[in-house]
C-alpha distance (Angstrom), angle and dihedral (degrees) to the residues before:
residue distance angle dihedral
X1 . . .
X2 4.21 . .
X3 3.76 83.2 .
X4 3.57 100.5 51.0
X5 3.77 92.4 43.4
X6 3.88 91.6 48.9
X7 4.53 88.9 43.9
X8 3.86 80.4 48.1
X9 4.09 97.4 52.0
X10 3.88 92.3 36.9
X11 4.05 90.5 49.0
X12 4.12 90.4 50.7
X13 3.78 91.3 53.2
X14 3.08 96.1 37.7
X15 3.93 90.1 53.3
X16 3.92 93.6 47.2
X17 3.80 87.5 54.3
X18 3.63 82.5 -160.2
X19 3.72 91.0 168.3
X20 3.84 89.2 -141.7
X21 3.34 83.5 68.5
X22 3.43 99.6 67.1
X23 3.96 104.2 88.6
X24 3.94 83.9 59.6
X25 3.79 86.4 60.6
X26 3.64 102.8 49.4
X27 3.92 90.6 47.1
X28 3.53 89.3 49.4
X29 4.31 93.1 41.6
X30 4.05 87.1 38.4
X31 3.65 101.3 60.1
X32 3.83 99.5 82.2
X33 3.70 81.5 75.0
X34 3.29 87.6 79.7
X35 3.67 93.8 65.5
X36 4.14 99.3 37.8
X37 3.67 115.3 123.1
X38 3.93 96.9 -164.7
X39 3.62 124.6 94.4
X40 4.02 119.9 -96.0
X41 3.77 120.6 -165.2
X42 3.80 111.7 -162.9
X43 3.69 133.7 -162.1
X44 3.18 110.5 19.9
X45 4.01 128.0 158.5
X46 3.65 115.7 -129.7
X47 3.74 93.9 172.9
X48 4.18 118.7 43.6
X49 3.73 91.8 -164.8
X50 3.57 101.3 60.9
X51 3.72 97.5 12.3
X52 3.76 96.0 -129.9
X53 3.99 109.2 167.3
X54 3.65 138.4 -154.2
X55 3.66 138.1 -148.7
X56 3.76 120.3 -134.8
X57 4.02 122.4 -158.6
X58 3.58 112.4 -166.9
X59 4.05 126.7 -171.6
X60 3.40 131.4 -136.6
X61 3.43 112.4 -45.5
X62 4.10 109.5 -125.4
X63 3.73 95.1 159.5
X64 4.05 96.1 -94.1
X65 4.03 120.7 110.7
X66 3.51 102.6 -117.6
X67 4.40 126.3 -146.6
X68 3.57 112.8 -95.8
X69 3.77 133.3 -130.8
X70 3.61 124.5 -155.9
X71 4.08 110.5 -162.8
X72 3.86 124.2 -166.3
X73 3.60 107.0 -163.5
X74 3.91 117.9 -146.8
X75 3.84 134.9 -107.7
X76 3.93 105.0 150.2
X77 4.24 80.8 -86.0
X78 4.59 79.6 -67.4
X79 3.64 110.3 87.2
X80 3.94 139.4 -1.1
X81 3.84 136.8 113.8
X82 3.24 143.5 -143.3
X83 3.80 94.6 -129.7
X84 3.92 89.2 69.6
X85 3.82 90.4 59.1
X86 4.15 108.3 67.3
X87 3.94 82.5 105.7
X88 4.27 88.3 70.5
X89 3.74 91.2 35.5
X90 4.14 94.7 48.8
X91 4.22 82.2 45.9
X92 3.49 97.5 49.9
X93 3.43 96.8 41.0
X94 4.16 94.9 43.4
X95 4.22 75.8 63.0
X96 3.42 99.5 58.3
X97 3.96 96.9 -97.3
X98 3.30 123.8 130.1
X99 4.08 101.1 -136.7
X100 3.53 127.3 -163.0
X101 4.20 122.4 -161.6
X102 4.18 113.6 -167.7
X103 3.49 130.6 -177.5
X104 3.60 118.2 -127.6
X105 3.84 131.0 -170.7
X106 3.70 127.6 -90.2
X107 3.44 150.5 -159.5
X108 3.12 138.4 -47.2
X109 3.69 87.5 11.9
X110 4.12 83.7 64.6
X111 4.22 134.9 -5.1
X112 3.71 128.0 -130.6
X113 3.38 126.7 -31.4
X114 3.51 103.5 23.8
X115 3.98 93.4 81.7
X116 3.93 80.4 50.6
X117 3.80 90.2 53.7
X118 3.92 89.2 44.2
X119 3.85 83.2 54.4
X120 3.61 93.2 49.7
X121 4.27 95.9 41.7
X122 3.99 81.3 54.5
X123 4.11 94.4 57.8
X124 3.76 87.8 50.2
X125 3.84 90.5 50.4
X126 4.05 78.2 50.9
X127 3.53 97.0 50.7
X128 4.16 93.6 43.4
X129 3.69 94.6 44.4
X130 3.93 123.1 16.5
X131 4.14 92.4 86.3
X132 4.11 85.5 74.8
X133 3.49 92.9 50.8
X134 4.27 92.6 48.6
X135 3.83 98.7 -91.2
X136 3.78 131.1 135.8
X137 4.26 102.2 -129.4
X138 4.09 86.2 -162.8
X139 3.86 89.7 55.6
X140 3.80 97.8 58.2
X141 3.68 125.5 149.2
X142 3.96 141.6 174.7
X143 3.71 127.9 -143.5
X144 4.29 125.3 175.2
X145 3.74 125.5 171.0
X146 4.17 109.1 -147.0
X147 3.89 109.2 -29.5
X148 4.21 88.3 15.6
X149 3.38 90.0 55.8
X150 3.39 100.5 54.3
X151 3.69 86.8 51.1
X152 3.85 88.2 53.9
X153 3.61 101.5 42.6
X154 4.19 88.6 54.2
X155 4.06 87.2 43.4
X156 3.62 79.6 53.6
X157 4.22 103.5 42.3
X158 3.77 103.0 30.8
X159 3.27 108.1 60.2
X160 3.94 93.3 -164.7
X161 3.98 96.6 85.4
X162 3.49 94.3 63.8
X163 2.93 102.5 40.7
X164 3.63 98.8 55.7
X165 3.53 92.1 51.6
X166 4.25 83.1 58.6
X167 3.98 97.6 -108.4
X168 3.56 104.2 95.4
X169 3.60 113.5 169.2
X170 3.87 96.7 21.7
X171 3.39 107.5 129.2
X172 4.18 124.6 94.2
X173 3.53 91.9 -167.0
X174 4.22 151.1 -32.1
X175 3.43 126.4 -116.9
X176 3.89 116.9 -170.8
X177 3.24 127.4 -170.7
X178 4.10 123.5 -162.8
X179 3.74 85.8 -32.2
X180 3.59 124.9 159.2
X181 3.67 111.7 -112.8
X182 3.49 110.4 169.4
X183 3.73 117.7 16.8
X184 3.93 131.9 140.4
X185 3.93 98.9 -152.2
X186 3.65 111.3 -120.8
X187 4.15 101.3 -170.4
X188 3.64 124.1 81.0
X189 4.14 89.0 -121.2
X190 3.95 93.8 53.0
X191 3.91 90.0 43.2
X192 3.90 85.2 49.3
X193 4.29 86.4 54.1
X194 3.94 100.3 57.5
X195 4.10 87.8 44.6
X196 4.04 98.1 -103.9
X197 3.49 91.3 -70.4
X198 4.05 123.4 -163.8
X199 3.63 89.8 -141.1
X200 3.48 121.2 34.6
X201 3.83 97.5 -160.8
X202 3.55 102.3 94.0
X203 4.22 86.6 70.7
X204 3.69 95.5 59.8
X205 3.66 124.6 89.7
X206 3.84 82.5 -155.2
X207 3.78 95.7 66.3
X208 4.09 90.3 62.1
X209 3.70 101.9 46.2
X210 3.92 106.0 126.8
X211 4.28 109.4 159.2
X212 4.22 86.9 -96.6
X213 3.58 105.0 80.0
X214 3.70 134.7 115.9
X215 3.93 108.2 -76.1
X216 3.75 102.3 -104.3
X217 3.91 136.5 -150.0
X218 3.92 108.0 -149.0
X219 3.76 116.4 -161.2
X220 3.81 135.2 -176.7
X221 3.57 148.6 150.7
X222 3.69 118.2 -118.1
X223 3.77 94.4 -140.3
X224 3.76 86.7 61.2
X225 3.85 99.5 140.6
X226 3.82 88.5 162.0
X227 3.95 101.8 49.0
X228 3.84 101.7 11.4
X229 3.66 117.9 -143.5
X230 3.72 98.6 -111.6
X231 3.92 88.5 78.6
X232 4.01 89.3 67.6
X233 3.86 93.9 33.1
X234 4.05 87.4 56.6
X235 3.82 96.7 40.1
X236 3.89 86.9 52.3
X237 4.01 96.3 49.3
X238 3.99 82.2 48.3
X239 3.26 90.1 55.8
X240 4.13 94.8 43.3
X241 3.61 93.7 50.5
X242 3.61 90.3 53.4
X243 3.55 101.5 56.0
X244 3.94 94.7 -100.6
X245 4.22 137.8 149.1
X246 3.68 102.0 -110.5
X247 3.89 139.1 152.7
X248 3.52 124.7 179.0
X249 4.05 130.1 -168.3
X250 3.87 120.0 179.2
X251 4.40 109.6 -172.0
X252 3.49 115.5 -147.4
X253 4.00 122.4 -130.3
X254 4.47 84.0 26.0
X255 3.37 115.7 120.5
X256 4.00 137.0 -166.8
X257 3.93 96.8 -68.9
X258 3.71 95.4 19.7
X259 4.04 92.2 82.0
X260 3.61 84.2 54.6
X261 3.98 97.0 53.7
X262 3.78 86.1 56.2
X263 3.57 87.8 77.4
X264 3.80 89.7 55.8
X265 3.97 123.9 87.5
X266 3.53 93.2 -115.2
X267 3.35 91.3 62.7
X268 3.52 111.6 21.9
X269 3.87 103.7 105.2
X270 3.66 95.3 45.6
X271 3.78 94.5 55.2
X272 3.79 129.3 78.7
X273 3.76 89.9 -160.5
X274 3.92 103.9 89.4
X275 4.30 86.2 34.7
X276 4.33 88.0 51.5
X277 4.38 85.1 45.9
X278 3.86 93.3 46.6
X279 3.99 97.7 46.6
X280 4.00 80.6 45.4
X281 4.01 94.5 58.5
X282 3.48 90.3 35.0
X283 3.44 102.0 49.7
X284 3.76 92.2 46.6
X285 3.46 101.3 47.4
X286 3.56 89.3 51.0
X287 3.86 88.8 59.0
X288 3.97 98.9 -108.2
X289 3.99 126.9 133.2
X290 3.50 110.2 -84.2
């Protein structure tokens, strides 16, 4: 009965998406790290320069290197920490994944793509460092729900981020989750975020898609009326007509923030979300089609 009455509380927030809310949901989704067994190794800076910091969640150790996820949590590219996230780390981790949650900048302290660049500077952290803290640096993967996944899905398409940050070709795989894929912002703030651009293409993971990207797992709710579903359902036809690894899943009755609470205890056996993400790593870094 606690359970229930705790699912119940955490699914009427969670449906209000009052966005005051939200601290009530991460204490809630945050206090199974009170009970993880991995390791977690907090604060530390990825990038000297601006002194953004990451927080690294580790399993238990039995000797093996372990695949890595990197997570970019959303925040319409404005707000977000990686302090609200141990729930995804302590999930990730409790499956054997060594998971990785950044910061990156946001607006208005910068425009479009410097949170992308943050995104990329963290992978290359990833790839320099992760093998001292048990993870496999060839077996590295990125995964963003909303703004985060936009930032994966172009660290995934356009090759340029990475490389610039010197790790080219780094990535195992993308997995997106409600992200926006395709969009021409329409309000003044949004047009503010990607700089006013002439040509909005440059933003959209869509734009990039050649055949030889990182396979990608695409997942959204179908109740989305933030991000709506056709954004993942066009970027996964793009990436089908070119040749590309892709699998797409869209939940009915899930909404914007709901795919996120399936990472949560409360909800965690009642969702196929984390089960569809695990067979997705594990199938891949076994070597099967996605």
């Amino acid at each position: 009965m606690k359970f229930l009455t705790i699912g119940i509380v955490f699914a009427t927030l969670l449906g209000g998406v009052a966005f005051g809310a939200m601290p009530a949901l991460f204490a809630i989704a945050n206090s199974a790290k009170l009970s993880f067994e991995g390791g977690t190794s907090p604060d530390i800076v990825f990038d000297r320069e601006t002194g953004l910091m990451l927080d690294v969640y580790t399993p238990v150790r039995d000797g093996a290197p372990k695949p890595v996820v990197v997570f970019f949590y959303g925040g319409s590219w404005q707000w977000g920490d990686r302090g609200d996230y141990p729930f995804v780390g302590v999930t990730l981790a409790n499956e054997g994944f060594v998971t990785v949650v950044p910061d990156y900048r946001k607006y208005p302290d910068v425009q479009f793509p410097a949170f992308v660049e943050d995104g990329a500077k963290a992978v290359d952290w990833v790839r320099e460092n992760i093998a001292n803290l048990g993870g496999d640096p060839e077996r590295i993967y990125v995964m963003g729900h909303s703004a985060g996944a936009h930032i994966a899905a172009l660290l995934g398409t356009d090759e340029r981020y990475l490389a610039d940050a010197g790790v080219a070709n780094a990535l195992s795989g993308v997995i997106g989750l409600a992200g926006p894929y395709r969009f021409s912002p329409s309000s003044e703030t949004f047009q503010n975020v990607f700089g006013n651009l002439d040509d909005y293409a440059p933003m959209k993971a869509t734009t990039f898609v050649d055949g030889g990207e990182p396979q990608m797992l695409l997942l959204h709710g179908q109740d989305d009326g933030i991000v709506e579903a056709g954004h993942s359902s066009d970027l996964a036809k793009t990436i089908m007509a070119r040749g590309g690894c892709v699998a797409a899943e869209f939940y009915p009755d899930m909404g914007h923030y709901g795919i996120m609470s399936a990472f949560t205890w409360v909800f965690r056996n009642s969702e196929p979300v984390v089960r569809d993400v695990v067979r997705f790593l594990s199938d891949s870094t076994t070597g099967k089609p996605c």
